[in-house]
Structures are given as C-alpha cells and as structure tokens.
NUGURO-581483 format. One line per field, with one value per atom (N, C-alpha, C): residue in three letters; atom name; x, y, z. Coordinates in steps of 0.2 Angstrom, whole numbers. Example, Ala and Ser with C-alpha at 12.3 -4.5 7.8 and 13.67 -1.06 7.14 Angstrom:
<nodes>
residu (Ala;Ala;Ala;Ser;Ser;Ser)
atome (N;CA;C;N;CA;C)
X (66;62;66;64;68;64)
Y (-28;-22;-16;-11;-5;0)
Z (39;39;39;35;36;39)
</nodes>
This chain:
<nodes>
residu (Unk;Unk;Unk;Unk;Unk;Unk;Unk;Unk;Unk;Unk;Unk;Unk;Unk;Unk;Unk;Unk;Unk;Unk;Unk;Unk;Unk;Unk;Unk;Unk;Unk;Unk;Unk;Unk;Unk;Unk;Unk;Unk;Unk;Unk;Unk;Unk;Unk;Unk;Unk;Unk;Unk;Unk;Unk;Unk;Unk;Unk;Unk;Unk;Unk;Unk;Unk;Unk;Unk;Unk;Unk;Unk;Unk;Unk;Unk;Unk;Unk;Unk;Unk;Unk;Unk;Unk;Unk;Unk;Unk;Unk;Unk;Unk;Unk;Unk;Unk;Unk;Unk;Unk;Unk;Unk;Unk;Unk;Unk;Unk;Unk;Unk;Unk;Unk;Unk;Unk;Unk;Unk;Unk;Unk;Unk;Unk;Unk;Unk;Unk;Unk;Unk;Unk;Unk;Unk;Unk;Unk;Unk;Unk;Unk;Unk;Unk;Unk;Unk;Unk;Unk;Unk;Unk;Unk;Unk;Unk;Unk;Unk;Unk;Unk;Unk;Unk;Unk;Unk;Unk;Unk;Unk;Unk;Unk;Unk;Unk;Unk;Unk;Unk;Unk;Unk;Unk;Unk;Unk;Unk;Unk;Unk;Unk;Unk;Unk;Unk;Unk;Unk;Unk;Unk;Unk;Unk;Unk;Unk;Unk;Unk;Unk;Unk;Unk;Unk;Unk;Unk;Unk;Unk;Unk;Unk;Unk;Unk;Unk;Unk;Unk;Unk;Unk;Unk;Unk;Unk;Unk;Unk;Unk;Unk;Unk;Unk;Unk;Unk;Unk;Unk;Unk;Unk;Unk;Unk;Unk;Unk;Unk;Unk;Unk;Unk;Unk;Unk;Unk;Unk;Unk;Unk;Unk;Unk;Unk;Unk;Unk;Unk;Unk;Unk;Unk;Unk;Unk;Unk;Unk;Unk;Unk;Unk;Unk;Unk;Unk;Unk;Unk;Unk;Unk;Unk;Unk;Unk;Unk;Unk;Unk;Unk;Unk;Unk;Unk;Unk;Unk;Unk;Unk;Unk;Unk;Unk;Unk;Unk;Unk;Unk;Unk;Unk;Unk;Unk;Unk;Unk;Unk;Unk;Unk;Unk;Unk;Unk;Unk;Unk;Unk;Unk;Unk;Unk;Unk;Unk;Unk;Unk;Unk;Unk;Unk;Unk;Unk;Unk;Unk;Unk;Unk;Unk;Unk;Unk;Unk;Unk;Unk;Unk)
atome (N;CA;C;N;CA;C;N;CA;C;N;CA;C;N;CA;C;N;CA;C;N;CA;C;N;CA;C;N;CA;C;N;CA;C;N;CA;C;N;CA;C;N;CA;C;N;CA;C;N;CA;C;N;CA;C;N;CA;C;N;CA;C;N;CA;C;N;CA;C;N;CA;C;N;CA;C;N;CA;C;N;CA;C;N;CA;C;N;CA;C;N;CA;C;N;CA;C;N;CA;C;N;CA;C;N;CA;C;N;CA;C;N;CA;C;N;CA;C;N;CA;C;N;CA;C;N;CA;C;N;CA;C;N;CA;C;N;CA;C;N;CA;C;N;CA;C;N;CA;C;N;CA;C;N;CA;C;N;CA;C;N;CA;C;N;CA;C;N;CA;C;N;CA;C;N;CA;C;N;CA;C;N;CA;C;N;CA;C;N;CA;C;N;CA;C;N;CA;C;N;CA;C;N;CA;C;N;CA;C;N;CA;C;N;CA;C;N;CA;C;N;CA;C;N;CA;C;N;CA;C;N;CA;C;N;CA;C;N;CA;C;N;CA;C;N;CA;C;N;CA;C;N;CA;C;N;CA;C;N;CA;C;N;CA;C;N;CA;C;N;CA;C;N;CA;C;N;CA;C;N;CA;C;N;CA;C;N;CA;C;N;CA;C;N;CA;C;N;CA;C;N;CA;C;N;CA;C;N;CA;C;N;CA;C;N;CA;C;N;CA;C;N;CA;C;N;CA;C;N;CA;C;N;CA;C)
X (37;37;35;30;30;36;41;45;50;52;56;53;46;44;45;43;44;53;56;62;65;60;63;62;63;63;58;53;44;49;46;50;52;54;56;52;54;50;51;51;52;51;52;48;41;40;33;28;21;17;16;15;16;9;5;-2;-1;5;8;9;15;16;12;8;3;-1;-3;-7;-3;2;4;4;8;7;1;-4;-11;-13;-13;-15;-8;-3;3;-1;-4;-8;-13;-17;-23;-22;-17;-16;-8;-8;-3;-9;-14;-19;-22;-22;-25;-20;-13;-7;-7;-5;-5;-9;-16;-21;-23;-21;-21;-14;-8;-2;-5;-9;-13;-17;-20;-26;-23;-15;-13;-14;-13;-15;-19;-24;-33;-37;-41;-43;-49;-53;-58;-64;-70;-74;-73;-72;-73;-67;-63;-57;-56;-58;-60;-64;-69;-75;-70;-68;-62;-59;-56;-50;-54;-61;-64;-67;-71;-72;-65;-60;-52;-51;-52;-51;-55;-62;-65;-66;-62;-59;-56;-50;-44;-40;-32;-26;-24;-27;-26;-24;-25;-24;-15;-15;-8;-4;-6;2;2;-3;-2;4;2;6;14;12;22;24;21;24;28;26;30;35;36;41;47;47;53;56;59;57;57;62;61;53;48;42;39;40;36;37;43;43;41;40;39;31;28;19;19;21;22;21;26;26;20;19;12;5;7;-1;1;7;7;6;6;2;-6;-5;-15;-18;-14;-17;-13;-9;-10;-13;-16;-21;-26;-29;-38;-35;-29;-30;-30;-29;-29;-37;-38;-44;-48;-54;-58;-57;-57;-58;-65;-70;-76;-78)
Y (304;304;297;293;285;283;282;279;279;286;289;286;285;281;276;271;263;263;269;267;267;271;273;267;263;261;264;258;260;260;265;268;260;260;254;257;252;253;247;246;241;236;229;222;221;225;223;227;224;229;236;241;248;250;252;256;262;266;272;267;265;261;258;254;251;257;262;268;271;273;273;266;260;255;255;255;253;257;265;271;269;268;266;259;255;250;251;256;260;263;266;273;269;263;261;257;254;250;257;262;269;271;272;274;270;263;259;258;258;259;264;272;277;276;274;272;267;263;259;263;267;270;276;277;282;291;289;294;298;292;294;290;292;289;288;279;278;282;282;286;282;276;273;274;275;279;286;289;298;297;293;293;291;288;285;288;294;298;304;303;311;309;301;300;301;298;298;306;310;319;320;319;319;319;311;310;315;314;320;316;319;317;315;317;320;314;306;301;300;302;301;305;311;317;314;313;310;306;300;294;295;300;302;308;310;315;313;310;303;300;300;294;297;304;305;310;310;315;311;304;301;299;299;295;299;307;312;313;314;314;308;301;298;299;301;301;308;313;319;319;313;310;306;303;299;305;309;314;320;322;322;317;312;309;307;308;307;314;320;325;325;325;323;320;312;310;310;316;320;323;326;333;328;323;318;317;319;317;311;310;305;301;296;290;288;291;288;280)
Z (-383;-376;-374;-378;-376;-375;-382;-380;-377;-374;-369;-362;-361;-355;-357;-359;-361;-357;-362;-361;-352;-349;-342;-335;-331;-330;-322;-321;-319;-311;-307;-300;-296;-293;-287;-280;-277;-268;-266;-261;-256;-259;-257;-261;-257;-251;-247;-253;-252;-255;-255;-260;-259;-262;-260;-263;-265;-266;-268;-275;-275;-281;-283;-284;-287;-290;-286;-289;-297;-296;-303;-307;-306;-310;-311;-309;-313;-318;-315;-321;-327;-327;-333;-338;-334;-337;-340;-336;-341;-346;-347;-353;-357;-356;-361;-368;-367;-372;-376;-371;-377;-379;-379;-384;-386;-389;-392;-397;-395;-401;-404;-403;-405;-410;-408;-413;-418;-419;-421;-426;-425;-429;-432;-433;-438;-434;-425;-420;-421;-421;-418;-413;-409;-404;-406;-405;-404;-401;-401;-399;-391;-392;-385;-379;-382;-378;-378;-381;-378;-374;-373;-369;-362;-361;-356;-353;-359;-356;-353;-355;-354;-346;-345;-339;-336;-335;-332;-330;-334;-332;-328;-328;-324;-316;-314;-309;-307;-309;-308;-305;-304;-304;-295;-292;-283;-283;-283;-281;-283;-290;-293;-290;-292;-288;-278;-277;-270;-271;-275;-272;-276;-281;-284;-280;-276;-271;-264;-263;-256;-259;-265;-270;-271;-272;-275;-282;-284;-290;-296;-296;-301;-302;-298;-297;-300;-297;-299;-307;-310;-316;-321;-317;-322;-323;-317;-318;-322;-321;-326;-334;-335;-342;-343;-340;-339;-342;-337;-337;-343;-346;-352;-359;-358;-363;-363;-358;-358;-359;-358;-360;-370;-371;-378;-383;-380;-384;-382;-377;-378;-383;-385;-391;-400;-400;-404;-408;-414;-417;-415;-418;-415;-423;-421;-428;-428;-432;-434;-434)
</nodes>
C-alpha cells in the first residue's frame, strides 16, 4: 500500500495557499519517517514511534476527513490510504 501511494500523485488545489491541503500534506510528512523506518527495522516499530502513533490516535482523525471531504474523492481516497497505514503499523511489533 506505501508504494501504491508513493505511486499516486499528492491531490492538487489552486496555486493560492490551501490549509485543507497542507493538512493532509503535513500528516503524509508525519507517517512517511515512520513507514520508512518501520521498512528499515524488518517491520517493526520503535518504541518511540508507537508512542507517536499511539499519541496521533489519540487526537483523532476529524481534522483530516475534514479537509479530504471538501477535496473530492481523489483526496478522500488518498488520506483513506494514508489512515490505513497508520493503522497497520500500530499492528506491527515493537523492536526492543
């Protein structure tokens, strides 16, 4: 699923600033350093990255489906995919 995102090409919006867009660009910026090192450690999470991901759950999503909801379906399915890997590497073991 990462690399079906990588492959997908990150939503568009106007050239003016968008705070809708930004909102996902930033969570895609957050949870790419934790795929990556999770692929890195033979898919397992740091203790200091589950701690991340467990604070991140905690918030909660309402900011996200907000701003992919206004966007479109392409927008919504790319955060979709997004909020399915972050719920797949909480299920990912912890590397000691």
């Amino acid at each position: 699923l990462w690399a079906e995102l990588r492959a997908t090409p990150f939503p568009s919006g106007p050239t003016s600033p968008n705070p809708k867009l930004a909102e996902i660009a930033l969570y895609d910026a957050w949870l790419a350093p934790l795929v990556l090192a999770a692929l890195e450690r033979g898919g397992k999470l740091s203790r200091h990255h589950a701690g991340m991901l467990e604070t991140r759950r905690q918030e909660g999503n309402r900011a996200l489906w907000r701003a992919a909801g206004e966007r479109g379906e392409a927008t919504r399915s790319y955060v979709a995919k997004l909020l399915t890997i972050e719920e797949e590497l909480g299920r990912l073991p912890i590397d000691a």
